[in-house]
Steps between C-alpha positions, in 0.01 A plus 500: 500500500849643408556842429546624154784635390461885435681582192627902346560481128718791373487539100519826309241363272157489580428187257830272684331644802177331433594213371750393767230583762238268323792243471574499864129524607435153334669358774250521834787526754617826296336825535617790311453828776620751241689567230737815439639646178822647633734422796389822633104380458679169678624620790160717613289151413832270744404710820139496424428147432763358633531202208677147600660534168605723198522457145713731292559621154860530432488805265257766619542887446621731782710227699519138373459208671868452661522863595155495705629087670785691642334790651191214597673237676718663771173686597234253401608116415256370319512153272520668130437280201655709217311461132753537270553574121744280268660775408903525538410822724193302696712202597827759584209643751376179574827358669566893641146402672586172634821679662248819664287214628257352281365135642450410081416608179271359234602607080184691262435257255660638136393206285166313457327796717186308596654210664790661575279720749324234656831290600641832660172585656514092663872597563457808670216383715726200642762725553318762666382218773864427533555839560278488753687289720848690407659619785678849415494665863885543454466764268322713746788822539748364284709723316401510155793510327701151618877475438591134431675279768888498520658243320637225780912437442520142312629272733776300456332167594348533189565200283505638103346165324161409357414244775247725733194658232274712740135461427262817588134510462276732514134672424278800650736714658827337396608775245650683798572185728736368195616881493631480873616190517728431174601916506709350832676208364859540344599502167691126594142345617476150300244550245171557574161417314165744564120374418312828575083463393558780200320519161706501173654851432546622818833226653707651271467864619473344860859329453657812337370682825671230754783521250563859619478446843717170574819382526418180264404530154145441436337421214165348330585144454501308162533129411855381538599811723782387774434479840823685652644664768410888508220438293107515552262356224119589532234278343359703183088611560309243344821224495525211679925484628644154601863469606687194336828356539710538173824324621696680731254771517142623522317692260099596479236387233229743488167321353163579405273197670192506655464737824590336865340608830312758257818633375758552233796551608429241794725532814415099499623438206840663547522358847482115413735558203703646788423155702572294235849685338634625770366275812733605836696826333207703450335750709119604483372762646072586442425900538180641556187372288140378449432136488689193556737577125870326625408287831512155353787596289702623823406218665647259256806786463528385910479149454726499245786657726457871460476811788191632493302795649205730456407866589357577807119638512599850654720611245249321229260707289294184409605175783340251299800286299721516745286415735394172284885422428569477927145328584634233257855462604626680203633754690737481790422803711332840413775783458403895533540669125830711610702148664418297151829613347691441829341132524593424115874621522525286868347176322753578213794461726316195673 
């Protein structure tokens, strides 16, 4: 029989406290060890019962959630699932989180209580089992505050037009995979089109971030928005985004519709628009992320002409969809996280 999966919760209220540990004990491979009310409660309760994963409240008194992930993870790297507020402030810490080291987040319900709290509580027990399998060992004695990569010199080879669209996806993990890879690509990089696994209200703030650390101008997409050089369009949380051909140029539709490999944005989705639109001038490139969300769409990106490639498991936090995209063919070869820009700007000039 399989070990359980020993779980911390850390909430400044005794009530959230309670009912997240009831919520996670439904599950029989979780077991709740402990729960803390503070970081510094948190930290005592880590060494003792040494937990295979965390989960955090964002706002807590004496040191919130970001402050104690940056003094954690060079010391300790544990898989953190972050419970959030939908507050401007909570999702402002949320994606400061995500960027100390949290595996995930799941949002407190602010409408509809009841059910709210039972979909986060099925939420945050799937995500703490991803967790689980999150590998975050490179945090161990990094510095805590991380200056972003230089910007690489734009090379001339570079061809200015609208006929290569880059296709990135990502899940678990890739909030910081996108980060390093896109923050090294410059500002002449044909236009480039992001599914990250994000609920509604939080891609915005995530592209405003990116926005401030690259080259290229990135923004959340909307319907009819171009697909250009210097440009990087991520799917809206909760949106469907398609690329489409609109004469002598490509622009996204974001869309509603049903949810695809369990998800909304859908890395598939985007990728067999990419397939289909695009065919041999596209790129696609899957990050790290649970499940199989992409690999058919890659696959039928390759077959229709394109470069692709995936992530390699070392540098992954989760190596399950790129994993899926190269056992199917999708995927080329498996690149290490800091090469991916290199190997998109070389298959540019190709």
């Amino acid at each position: 029989m399989a070990r359980s999966i020993r779980v911390i919760v850390v909430d400044d209220s005794a009530l959230v406290r309670n009912i997240l540990s009831k919520g996670l004990s439904m599950d029989s491979s979780i077991e709740v060890v402990a729960m803390a009310s503070d970081p510094f409660d948190a930290r005592d309760k880590i060494i003792k019962y040494r937990p295979d994963v965390l989960t955090l409240d964002v706002e807590m008194p004496k040191m919130d959630g970001v402050e104690f992930l940056k003094r954690l993870m060079p010391q300790y790297p544990l898989p953190v699932v972050m419970v959030s507020a939908l507050t401007q402030r909570g999702k402002q810490i949320t994606i400061d989180a995500l960027e100390a080291g949290a595996v995930d987040f799941v949002a407190k319900p602010t409408t509809d209580v009841a059910r709210g709290l039972n979909n986060m509580l099925m939420e945050l027990r799937t995500k703490v089992k991803i967790a689980s399998t999150a590998n975050v060992s490179h945090w161990k004695s990094m510095r805590s505050s991380m200056t972003p990569p230089t910007q690489l010199k734009a090379s001339t080879a570079l061809a200015e037009s609208t006929d290569k669209v880059i296709a990135i996806g990502a899940s678990t993990g890739g909030t910081e995979a996108i980060k390093k890879v896109v923050a090294l690509l410059p500002a002449a990089t044909p236009g480039i089109v992001i599914v990250q696994h994000m609920p509604g209200g939080f891609t915005k703030m995530y592209a405003e971030r990116l926005n401030t650390l690259c080259a290229m101008e990135v923004k959340e997409a909307e319907t009819g928005d171009r697909v250009m050089p210097g440009r990087i369009l991520l799917a809206p949380g909760d949106y469907h985004m398609k690329v489409v051909r609109s004469g002598g140029v490509y622009r996204v539709e974001c869309t509603n519709g049903e949810k695809v490999c369990g998800h909304r944005p859908s890395v598939e989705v985007m990728m067999h628009s990419v397939a289909k639109s695009v065919g041999p001038n596209a790129i696609g490139v899957m990050l790290t992320g649970m499940g199989s969300d992409g690999a058919d769409g890659m696959l039928a990106m390759r077959e229709a002409g394109a470069r692709t490639l995936a992530q390699d498991e070392a540098s992954c936090v989760v190596f399950g969809m790129p994993k899926v995209a190269f056992e199917r063919g999708g995927a080329e070869r498996l690149v290490p996280l800091e090469n991916i820009a290199q190997e998109i700007l070389r298959m540019i000039q190709k």
